[in-house]
Structure formats: structure tokens, C-alpha cells
N, CA, C and O atoms as a Maestro MAE file, in Angstrom:
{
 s_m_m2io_version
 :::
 2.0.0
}

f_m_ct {
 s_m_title
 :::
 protein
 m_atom[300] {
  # First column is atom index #
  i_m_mmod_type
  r_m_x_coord
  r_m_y_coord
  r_m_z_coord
  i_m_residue_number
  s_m_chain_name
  s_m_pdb_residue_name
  s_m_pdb_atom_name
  i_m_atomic_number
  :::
  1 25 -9.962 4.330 -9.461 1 A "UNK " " N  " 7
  2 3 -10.743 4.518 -8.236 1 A "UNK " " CA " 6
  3 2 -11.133 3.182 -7.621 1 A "UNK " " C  " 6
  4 15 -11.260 2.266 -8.434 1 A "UNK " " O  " 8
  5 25 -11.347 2.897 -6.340 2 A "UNK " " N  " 7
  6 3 -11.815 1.870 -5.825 2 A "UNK " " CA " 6
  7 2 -12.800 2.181 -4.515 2 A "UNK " " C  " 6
  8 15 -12.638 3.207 -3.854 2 A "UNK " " O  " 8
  9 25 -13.873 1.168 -4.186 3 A "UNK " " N  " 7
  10 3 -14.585 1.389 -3.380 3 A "UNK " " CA " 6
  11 2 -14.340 0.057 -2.550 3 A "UNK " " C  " 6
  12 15 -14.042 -0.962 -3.173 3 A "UNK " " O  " 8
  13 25 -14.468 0.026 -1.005 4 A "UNK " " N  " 7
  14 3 -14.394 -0.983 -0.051 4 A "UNK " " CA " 6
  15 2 -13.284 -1.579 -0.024 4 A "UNK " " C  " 6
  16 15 -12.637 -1.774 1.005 4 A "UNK " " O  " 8
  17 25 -12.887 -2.005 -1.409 5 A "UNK " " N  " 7
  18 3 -11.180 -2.678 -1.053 5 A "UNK " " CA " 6
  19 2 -10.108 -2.973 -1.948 5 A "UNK " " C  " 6
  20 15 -10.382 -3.682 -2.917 5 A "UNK " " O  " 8
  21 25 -9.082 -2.612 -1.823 6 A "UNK " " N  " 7
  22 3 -8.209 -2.273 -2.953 6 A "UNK " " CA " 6
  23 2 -7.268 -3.163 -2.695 6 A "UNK " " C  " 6
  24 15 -6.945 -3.434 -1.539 6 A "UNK " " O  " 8
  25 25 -6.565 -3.878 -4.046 7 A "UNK " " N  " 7
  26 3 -5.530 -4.737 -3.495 7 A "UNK " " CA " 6
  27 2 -4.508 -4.311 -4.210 7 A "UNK " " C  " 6
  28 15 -4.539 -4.142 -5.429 7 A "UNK " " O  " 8
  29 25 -3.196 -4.048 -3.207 8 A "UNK " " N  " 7
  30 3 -2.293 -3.830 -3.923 8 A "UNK " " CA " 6
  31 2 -1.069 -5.340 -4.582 8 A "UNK " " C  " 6
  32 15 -0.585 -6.385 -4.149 8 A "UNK " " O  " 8
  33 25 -1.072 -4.671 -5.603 9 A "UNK " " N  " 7
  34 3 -0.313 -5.607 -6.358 9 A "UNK " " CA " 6
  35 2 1.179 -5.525 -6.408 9 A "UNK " " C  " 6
  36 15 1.576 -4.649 -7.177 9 A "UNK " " O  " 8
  37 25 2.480 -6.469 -5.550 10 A "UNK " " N  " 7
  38 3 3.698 -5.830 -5.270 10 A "UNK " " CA " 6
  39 2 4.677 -7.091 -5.777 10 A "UNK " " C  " 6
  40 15 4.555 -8.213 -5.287 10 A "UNK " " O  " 8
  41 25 5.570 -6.809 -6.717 11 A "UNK " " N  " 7
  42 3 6.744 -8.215 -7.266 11 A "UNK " " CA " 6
  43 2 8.014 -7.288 -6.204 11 A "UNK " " C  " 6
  44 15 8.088 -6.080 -5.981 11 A "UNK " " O  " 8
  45 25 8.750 -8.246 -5.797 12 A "UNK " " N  " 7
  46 3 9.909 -8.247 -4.769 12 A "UNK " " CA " 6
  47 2 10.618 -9.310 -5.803 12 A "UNK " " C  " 6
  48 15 10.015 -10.273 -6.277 12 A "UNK " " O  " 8
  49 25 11.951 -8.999 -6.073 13 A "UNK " " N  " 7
  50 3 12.922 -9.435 -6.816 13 A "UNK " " CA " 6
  51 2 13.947 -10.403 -5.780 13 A "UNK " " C  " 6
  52 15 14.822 -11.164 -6.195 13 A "UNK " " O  " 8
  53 25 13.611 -10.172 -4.396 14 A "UNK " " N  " 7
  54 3 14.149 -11.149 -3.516 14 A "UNK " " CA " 6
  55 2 13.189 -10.963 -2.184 14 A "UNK " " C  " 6
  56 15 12.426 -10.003 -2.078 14 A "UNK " " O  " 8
  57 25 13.325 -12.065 -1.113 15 A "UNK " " N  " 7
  58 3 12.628 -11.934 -0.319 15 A "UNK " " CA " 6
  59 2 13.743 -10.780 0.390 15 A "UNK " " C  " 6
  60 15 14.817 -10.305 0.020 15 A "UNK " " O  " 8
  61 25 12.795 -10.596 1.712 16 A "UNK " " N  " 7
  62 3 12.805 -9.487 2.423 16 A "UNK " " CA " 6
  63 2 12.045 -8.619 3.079 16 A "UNK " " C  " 6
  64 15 10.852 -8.921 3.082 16 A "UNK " " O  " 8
  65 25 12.365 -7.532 3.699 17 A "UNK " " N  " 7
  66 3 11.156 -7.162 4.514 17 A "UNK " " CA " 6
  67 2 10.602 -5.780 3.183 17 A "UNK " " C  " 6
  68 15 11.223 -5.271 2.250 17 A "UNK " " O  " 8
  69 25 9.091 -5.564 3.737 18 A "UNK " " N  " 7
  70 3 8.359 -4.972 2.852 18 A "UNK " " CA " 6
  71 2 7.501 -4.077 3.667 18 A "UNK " " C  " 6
  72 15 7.089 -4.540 4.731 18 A "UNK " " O  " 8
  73 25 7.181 -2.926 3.353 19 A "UNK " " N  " 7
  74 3 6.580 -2.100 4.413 19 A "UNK " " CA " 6
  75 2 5.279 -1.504 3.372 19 A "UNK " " C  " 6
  76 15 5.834 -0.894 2.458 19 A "UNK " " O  " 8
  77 25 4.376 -1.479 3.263 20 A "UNK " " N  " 7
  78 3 3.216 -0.388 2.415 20 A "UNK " " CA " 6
  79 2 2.433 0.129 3.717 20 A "UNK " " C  " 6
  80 15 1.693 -0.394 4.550 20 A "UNK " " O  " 8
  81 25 2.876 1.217 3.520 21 A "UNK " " N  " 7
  82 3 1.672 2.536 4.481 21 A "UNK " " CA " 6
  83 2 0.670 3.337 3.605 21 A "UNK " " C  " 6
  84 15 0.703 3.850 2.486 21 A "UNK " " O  " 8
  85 25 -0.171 3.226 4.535 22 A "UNK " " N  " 7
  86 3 -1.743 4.190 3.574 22 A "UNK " " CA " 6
  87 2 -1.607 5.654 4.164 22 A "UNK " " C  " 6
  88 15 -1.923 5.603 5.353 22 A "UNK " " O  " 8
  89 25 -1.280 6.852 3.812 23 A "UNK " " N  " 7
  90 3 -1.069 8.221 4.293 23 A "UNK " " CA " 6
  91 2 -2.393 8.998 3.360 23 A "UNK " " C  " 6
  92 15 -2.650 8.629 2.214 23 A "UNK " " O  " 8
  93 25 -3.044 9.945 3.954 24 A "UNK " " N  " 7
  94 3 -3.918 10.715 3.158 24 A "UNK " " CA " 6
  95 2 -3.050 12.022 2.993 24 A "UNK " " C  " 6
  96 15 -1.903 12.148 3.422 24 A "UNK " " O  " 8
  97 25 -3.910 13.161 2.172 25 A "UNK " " N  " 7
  98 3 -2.748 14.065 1.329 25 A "UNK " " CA " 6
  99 2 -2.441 14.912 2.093 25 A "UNK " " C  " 6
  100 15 -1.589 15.730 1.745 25 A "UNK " " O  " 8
  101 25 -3.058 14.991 3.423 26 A "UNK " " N  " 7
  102 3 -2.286 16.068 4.685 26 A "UNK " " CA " 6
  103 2 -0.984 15.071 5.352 26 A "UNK " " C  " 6
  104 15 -0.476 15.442 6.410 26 A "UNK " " O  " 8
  105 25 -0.757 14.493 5.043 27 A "UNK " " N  " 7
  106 3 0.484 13.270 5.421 27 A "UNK " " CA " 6
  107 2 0.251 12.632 6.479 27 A "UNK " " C  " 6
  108 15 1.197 12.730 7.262 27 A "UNK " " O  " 8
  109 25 -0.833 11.839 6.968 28 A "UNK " " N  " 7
  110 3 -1.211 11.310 8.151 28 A "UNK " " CA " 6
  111 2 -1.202 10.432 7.552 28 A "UNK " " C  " 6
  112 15 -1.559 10.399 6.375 28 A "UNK " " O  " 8
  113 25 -0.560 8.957 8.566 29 A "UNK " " N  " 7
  114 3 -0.570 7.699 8.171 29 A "UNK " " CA " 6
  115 2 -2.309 7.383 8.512 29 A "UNK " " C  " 6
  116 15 -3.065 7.847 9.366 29 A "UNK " " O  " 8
  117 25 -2.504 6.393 7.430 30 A "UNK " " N  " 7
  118 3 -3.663 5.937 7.544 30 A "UNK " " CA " 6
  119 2 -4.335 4.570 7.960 30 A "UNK " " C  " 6
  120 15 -5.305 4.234 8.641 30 A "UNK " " O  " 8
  121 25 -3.186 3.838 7.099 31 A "UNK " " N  " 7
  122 3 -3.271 2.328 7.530 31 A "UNK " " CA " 6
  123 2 -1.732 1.706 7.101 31 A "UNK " " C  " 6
  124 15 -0.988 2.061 6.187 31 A "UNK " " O  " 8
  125 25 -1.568 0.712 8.056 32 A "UNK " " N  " 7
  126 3 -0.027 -0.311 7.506 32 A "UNK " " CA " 6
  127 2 -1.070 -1.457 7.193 32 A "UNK " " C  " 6
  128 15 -1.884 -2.080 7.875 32 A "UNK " " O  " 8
  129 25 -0.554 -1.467 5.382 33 A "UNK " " N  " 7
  130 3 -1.203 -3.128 5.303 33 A "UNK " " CA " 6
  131 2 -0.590 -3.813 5.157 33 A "UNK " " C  " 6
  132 15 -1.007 -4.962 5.301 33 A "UNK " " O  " 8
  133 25 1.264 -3.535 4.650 34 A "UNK " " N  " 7
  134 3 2.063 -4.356 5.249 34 A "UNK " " CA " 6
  135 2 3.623 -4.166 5.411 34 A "UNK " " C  " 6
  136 15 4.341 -3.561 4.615 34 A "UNK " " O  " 8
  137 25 4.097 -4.894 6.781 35 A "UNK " " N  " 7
  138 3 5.117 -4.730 7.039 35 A "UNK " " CA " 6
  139 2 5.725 -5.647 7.664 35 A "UNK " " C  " 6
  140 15 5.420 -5.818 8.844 35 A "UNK " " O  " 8
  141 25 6.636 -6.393 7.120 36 A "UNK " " N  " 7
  142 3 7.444 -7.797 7.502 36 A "UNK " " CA " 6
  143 2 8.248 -8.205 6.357 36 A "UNK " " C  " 6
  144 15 8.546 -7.474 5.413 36 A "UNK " " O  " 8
  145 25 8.611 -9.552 6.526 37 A "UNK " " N  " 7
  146 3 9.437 -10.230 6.052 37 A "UNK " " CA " 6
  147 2 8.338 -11.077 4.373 37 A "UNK " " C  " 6
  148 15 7.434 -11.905 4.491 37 A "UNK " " O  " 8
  149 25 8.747 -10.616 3.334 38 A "UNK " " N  " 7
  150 3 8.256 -11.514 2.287 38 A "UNK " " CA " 6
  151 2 9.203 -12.210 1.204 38 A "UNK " " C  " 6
  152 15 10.196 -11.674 0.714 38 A "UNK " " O  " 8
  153 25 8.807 -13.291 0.957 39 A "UNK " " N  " 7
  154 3 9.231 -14.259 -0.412 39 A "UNK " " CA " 6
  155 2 9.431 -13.168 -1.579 39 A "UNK " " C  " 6
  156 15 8.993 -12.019 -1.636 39 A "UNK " " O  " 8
  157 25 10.091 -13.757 -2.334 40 A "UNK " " N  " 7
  158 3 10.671 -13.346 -3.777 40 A "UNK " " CA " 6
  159 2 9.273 -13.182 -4.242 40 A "UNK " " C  " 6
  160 15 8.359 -13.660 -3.569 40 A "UNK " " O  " 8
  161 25 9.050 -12.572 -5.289 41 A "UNK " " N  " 7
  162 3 7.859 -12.938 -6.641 41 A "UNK " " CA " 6
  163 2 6.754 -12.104 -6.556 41 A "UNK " " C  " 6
  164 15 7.215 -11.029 -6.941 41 A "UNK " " O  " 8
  165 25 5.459 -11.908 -6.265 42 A "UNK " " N  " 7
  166 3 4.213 -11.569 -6.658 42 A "UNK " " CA " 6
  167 2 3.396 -11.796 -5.621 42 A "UNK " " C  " 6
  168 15 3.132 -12.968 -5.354 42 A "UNK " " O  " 8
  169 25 2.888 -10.832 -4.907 43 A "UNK " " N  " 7
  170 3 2.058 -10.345 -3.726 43 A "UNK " " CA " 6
  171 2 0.598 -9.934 -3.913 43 A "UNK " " C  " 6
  172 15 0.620 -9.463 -5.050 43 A "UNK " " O  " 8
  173 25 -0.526 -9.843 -3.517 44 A "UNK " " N  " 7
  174 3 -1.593 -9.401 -3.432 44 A "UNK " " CA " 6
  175 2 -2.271 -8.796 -1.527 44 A "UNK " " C  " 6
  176 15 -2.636 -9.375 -0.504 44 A "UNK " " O  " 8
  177 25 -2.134 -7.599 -1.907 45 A "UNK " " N  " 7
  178 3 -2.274 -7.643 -0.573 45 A "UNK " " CA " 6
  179 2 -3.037 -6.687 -0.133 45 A "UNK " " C  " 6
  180 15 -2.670 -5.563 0.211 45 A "UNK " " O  " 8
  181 25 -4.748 -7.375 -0.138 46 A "UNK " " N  " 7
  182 3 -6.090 -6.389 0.379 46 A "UNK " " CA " 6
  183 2 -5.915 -5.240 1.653 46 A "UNK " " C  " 6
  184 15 -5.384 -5.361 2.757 46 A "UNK " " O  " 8
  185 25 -6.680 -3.937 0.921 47 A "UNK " " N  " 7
  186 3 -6.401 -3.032 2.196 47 A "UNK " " CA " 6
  187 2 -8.251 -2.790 2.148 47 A "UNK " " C  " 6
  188 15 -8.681 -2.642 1.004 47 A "UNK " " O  " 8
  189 25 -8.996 -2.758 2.944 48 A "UNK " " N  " 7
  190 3 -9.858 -2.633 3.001 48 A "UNK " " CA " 6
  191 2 -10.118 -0.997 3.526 48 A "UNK " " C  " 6
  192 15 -10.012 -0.501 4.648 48 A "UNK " " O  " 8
  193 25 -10.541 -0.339 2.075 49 A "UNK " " N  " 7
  194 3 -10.830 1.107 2.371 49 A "UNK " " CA " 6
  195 2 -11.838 2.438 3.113 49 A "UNK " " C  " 6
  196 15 -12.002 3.612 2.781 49 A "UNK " " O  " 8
  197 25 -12.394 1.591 4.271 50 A "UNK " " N  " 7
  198 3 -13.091 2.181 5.193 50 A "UNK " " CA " 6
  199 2 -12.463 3.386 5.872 50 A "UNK " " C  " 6
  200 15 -12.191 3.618 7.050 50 A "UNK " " O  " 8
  201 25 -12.303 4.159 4.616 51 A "UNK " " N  " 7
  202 3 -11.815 5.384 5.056 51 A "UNK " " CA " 6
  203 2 -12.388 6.815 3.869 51 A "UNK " " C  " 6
  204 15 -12.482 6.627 2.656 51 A "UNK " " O  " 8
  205 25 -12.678 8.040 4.478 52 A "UNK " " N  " 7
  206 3 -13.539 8.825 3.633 52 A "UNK " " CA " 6
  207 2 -13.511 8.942 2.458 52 A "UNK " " C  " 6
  208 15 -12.302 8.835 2.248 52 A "UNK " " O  " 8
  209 25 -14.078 9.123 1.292 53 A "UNK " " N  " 7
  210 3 -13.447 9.487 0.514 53 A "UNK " " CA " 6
  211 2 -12.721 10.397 0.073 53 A "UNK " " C  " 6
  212 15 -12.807 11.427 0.742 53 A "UNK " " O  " 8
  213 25 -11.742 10.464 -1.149 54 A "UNK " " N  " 7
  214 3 -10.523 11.312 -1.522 54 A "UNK " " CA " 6
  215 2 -9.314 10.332 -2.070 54 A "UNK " " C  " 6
  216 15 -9.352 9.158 -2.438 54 A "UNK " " O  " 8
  217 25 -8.047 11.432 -1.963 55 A "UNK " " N  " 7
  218 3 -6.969 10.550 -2.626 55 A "UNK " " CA " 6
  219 2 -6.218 10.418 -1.838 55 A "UNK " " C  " 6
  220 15 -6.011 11.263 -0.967 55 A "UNK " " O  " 8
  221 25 -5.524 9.163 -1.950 56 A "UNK " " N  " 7
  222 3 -4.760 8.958 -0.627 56 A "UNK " " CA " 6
  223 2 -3.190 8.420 -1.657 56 A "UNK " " C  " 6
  224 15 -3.086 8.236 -2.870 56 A "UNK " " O  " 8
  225 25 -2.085 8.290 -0.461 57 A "UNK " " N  " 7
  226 3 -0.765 8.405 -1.106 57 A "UNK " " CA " 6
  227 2 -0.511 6.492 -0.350 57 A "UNK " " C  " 6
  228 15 -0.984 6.121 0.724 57 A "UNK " " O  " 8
  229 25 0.079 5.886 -1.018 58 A "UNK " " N  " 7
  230 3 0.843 4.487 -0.699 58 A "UNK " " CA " 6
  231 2 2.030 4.453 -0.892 58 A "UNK " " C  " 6
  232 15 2.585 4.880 -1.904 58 A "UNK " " O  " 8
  233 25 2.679 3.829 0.264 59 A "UNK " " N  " 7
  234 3 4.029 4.335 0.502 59 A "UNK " " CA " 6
  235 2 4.584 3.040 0.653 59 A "UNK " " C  " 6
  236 15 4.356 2.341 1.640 59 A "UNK " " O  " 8
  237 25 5.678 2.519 -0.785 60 A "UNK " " N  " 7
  238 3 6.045 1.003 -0.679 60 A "UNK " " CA " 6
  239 2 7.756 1.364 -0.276 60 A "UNK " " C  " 6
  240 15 8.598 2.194 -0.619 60 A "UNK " " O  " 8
  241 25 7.635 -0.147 0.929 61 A "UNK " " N  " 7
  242 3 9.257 0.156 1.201 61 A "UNK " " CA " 6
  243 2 10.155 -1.228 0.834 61 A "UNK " " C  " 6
  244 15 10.258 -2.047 1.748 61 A "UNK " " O  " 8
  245 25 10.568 -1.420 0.023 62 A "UNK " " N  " 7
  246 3 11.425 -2.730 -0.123 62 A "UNK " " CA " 6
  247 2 12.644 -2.436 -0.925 62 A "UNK " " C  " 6
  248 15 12.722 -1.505 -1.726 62 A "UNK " " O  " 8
  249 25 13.700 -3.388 -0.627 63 A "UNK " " N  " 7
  250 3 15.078 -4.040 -0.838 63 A "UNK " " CA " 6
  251 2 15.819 -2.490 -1.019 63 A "UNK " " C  " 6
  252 15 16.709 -2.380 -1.862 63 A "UNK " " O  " 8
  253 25 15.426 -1.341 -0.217 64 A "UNK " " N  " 7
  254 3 16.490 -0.525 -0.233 64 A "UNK " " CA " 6
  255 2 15.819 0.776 -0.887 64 A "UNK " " C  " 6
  256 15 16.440 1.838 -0.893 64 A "UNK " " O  " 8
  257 25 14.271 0.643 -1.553 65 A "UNK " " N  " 7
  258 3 13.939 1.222 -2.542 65 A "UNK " " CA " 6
  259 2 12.537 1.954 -2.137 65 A "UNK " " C  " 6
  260 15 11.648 1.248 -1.659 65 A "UNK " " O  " 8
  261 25 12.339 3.215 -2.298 66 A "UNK " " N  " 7
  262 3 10.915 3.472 -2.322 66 A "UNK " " CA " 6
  263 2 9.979 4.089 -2.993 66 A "UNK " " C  " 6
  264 15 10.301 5.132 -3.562 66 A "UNK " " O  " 8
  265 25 8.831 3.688 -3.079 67 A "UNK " " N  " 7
  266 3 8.073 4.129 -4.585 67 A "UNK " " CA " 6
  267 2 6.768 4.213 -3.572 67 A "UNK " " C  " 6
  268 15 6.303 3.541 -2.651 67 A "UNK " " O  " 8
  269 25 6.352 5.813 -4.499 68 A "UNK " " N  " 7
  270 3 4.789 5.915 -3.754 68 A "UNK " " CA " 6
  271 2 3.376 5.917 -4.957 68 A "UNK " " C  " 6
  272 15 3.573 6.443 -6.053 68 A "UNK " " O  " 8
  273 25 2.429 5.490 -4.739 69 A "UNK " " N  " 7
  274 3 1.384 5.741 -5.627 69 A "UNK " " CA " 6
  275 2 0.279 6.687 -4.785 69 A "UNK " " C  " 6
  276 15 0.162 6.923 -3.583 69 A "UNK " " O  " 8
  277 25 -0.576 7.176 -6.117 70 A "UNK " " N  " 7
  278 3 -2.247 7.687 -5.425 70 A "UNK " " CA " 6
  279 2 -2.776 6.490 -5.576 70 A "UNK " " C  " 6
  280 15 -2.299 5.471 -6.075 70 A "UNK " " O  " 8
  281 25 -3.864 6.714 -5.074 71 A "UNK " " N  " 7
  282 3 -5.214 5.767 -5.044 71 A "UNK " " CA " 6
  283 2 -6.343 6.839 -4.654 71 A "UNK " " C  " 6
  284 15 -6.136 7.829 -3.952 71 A "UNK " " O  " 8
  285 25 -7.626 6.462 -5.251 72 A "UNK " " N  " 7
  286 3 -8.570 7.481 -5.183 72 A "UNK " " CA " 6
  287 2 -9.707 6.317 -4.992 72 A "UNK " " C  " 6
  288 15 -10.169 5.386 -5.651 72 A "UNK " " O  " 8
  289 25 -9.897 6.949 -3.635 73 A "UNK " " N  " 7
  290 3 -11.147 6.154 -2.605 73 A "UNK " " CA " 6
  291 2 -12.815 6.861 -2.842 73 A "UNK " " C  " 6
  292 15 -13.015 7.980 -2.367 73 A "UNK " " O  " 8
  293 25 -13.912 6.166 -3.561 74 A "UNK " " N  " 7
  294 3 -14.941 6.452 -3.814 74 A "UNK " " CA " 6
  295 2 -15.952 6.184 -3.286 74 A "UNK " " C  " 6
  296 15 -15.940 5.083 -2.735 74 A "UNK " " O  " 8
  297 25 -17.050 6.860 -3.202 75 A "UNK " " N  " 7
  298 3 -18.093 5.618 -2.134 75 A "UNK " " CA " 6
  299 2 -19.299 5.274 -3.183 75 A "UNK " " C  " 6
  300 15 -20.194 4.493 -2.861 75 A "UNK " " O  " 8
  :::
 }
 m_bond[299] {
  # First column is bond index #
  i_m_from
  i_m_to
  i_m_order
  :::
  1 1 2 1
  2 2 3 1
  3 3 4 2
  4 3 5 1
  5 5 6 1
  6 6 7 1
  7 7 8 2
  8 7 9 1
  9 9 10 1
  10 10 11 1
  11 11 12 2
  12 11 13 1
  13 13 14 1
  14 14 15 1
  15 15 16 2
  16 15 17 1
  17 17 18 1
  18 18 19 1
  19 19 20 2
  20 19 21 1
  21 21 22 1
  22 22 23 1
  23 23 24 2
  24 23 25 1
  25 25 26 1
  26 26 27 1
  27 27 28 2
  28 27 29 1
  29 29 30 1
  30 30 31 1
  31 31 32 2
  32 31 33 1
  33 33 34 1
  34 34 35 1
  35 35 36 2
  36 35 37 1
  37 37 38 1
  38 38 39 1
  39 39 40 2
  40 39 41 1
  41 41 42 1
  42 42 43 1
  43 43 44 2
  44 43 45 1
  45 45 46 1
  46 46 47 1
  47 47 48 2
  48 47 49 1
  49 49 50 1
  50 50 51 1
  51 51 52 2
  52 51 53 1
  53 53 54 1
  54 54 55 1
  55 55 56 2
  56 55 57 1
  57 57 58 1
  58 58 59 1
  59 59 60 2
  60 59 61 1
  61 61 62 1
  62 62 63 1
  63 63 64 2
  64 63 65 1
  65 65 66 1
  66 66 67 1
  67 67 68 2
  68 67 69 1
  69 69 70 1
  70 70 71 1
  71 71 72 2
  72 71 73 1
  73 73 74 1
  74 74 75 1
  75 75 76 2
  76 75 77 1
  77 77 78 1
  78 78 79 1
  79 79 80 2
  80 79 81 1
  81 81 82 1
  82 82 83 1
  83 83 84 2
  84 83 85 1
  85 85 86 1
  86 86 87 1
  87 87 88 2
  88 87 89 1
  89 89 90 1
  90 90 91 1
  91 91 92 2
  92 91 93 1
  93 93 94 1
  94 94 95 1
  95 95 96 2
  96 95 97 1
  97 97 98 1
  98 98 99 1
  99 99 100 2
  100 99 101 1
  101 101 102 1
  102 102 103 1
  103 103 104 2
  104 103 105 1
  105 105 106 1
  106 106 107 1
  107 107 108 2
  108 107 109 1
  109 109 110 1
  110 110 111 1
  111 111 112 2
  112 111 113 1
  113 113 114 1
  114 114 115 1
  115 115 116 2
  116 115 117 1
  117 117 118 1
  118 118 119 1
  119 119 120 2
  120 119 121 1
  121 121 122 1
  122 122 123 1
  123 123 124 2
  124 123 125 1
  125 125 126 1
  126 126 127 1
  127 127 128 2
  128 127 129 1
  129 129 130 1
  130 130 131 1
  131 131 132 2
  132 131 133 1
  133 133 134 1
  134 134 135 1
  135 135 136 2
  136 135 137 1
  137 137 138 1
  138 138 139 1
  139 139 140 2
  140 139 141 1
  141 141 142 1
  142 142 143 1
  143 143 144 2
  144 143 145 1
  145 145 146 1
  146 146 147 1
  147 147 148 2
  148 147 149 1
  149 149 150 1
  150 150 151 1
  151 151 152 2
  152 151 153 1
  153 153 154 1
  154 154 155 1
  155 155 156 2
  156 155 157 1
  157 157 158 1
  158 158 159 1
  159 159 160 2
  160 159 161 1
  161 161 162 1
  162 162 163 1
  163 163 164 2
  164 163 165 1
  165 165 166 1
  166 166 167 1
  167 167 168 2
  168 167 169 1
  169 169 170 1
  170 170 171 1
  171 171 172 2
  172 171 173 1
  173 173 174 1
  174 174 175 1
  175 175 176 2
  176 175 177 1
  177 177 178 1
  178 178 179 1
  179 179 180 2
  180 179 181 1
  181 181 182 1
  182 182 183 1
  183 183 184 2
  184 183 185 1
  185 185 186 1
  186 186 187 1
  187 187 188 2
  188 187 189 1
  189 189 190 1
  190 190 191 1
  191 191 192 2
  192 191 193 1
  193 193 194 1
  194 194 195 1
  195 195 196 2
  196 195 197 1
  197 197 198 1
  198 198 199 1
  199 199 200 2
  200 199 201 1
  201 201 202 1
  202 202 203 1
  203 203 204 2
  204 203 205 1
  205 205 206 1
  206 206 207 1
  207 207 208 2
  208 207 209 1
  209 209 210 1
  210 210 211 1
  211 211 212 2
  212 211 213 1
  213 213 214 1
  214 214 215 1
  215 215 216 2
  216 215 217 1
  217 217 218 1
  218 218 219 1
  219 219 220 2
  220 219 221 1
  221 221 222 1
  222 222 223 1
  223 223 224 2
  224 223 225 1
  225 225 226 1
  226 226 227 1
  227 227 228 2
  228 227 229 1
  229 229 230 1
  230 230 231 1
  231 231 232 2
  232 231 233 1
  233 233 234 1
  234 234 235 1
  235 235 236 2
  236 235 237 1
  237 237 238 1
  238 238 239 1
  239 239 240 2
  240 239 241 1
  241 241 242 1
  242 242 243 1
  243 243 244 2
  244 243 245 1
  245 245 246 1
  246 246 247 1
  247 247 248 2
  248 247 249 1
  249 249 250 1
  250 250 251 1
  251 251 252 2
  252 251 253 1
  253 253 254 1
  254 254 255 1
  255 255 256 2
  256 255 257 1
  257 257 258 1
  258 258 259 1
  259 259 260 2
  260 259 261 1
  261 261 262 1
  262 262 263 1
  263 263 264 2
  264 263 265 1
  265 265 266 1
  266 266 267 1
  267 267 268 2
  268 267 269 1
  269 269 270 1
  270 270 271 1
  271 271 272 2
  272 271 273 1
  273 273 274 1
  274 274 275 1
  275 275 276 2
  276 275 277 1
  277 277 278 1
  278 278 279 1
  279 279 280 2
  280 279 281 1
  281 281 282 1
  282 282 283 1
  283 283 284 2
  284 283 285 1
  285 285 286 1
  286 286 287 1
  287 287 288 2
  288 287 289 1
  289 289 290 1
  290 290 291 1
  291 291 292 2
  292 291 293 1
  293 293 294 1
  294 294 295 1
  295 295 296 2
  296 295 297 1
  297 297 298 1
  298 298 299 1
  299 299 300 2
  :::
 }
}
């Protein structure tokens, strides 16, 4: 669970572009915290969760590949 701000933690095996979307569980995008071009290696990348609480879905897009997590927003 996290409150106010969550950082996601992302390794990219080459640079490239990288997309993470914040969607809640009715499938509405919520927030892009990121989407562009990144370096090879190890990312940190704050989403600041000013959004209700509940569980929300993260939607990672890189080198061809996509993987989603929960996250569960608390106040």
C-alpha cells in the first residue's frame, strides 16, 4: 500500500521508449507518469497519488513487452 507517493521502480535492458499509465479498476486512465525515450539500466519514477483511495492497475510499456501491476492507494 502507499499513501501520497509511490515510486515505481523500472530496469530497461536497452534504452528506448517507455510508457507507465495509472488506470483504476473500471479501466480509466488515471495518470501517465511516463512516456518517452529512456537509457538502459534502473529508473525511479515518482507518481504522486492524489487520487481516491482503492486499487489501481499500472500499465508498463517497453522494448516490445507489457507487464501490468496493482498498487493499493491508502489515505
Amino acid at each position: 500500500p502507499t499513501r501520497g507517493e509511490a515510486v515505481l521502480q523500472i530496469g530497461l535492458p536497452a534504452s528506448g521508449p517507455l510508457r507507465a499509465v495509472v488506470y483504476d479498476v473500471r479501466g480509466r486512465e488515471v495518470a501517465v507518469v511516463a512516456d518517452g525515450e529512456h537509457a538502459a539500466g534502473w529508473h525511479r519514477i515518482p507518481w504522486r497519488t492524489d487520487v481516491a483511495p482503492g486499487v489501481y492497475v499500472v500499465r508498463l510499456e517497453a522494448g516490445g513487452e507489457t507487464r501490468t501491476q496493482t498498487m493499493t492507494v491508502v489515505r
